[in-house]
N, C-alpha and C positions, 0 to 999 in steps of 0.2 A: 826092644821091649816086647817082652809074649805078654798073651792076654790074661797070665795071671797077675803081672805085676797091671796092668791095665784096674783089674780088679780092686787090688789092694788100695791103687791111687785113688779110684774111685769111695771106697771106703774111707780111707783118711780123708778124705773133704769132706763128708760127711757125718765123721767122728769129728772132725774143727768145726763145725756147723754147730754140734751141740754145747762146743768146749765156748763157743761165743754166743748160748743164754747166757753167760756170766757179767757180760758187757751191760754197763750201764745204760746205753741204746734199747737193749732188747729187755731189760729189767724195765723201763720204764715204760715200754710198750706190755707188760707183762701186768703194769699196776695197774691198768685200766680195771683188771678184775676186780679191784678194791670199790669202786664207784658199782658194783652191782648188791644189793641192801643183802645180801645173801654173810653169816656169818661166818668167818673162816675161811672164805672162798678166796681170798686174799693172800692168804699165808700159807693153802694147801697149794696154790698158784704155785706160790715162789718156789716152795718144798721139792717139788716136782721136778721144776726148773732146774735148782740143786744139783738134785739126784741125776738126772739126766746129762747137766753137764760135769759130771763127777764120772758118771759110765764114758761118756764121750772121752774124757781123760785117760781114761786107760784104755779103751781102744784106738785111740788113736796114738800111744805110745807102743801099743802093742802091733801096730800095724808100723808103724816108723822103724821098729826094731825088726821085723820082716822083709819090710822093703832096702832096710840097708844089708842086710845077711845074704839078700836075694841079689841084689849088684855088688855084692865082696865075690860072689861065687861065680857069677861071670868073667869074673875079672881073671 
């Protein structure tokens, strides 16, 4: 393995890190914001969350489909 594929692996863990805001574990650690009197703060929370594991989604398929292109070519 060269350290570009080092990279990439690096990156997919870190694109799965966002893809698991989705997980009820980290949602419910997410709702504590709901318990601050702030309006909204709750639901712009979650939005966020979303959004973020929605990017994480596609970078991290998009880095899955590099890192396998990257070891056919070795091959």
């Amino acid at each position: 393995m060269n350290s570009k594929d080092n990279k990439l692996i690096y990156g997919a863990i870190g694109a799965f890190m966002l893809v698991l805001l989705q997980t009820s574990f980290f949602q419910n650690a997410i709702g504590f914001a709901n318990f601050i009197n702030r309006p909204y703060l709750g639901e712009i929370v979650f939005l966020l969350s979303n959004i973020l594991s929605f990017i994480g989604v596609i970078i991290f398929t998009i880095i899955a489909i590099k890192l396998i292109l990257n070891s056919s070519k070795e091959k």
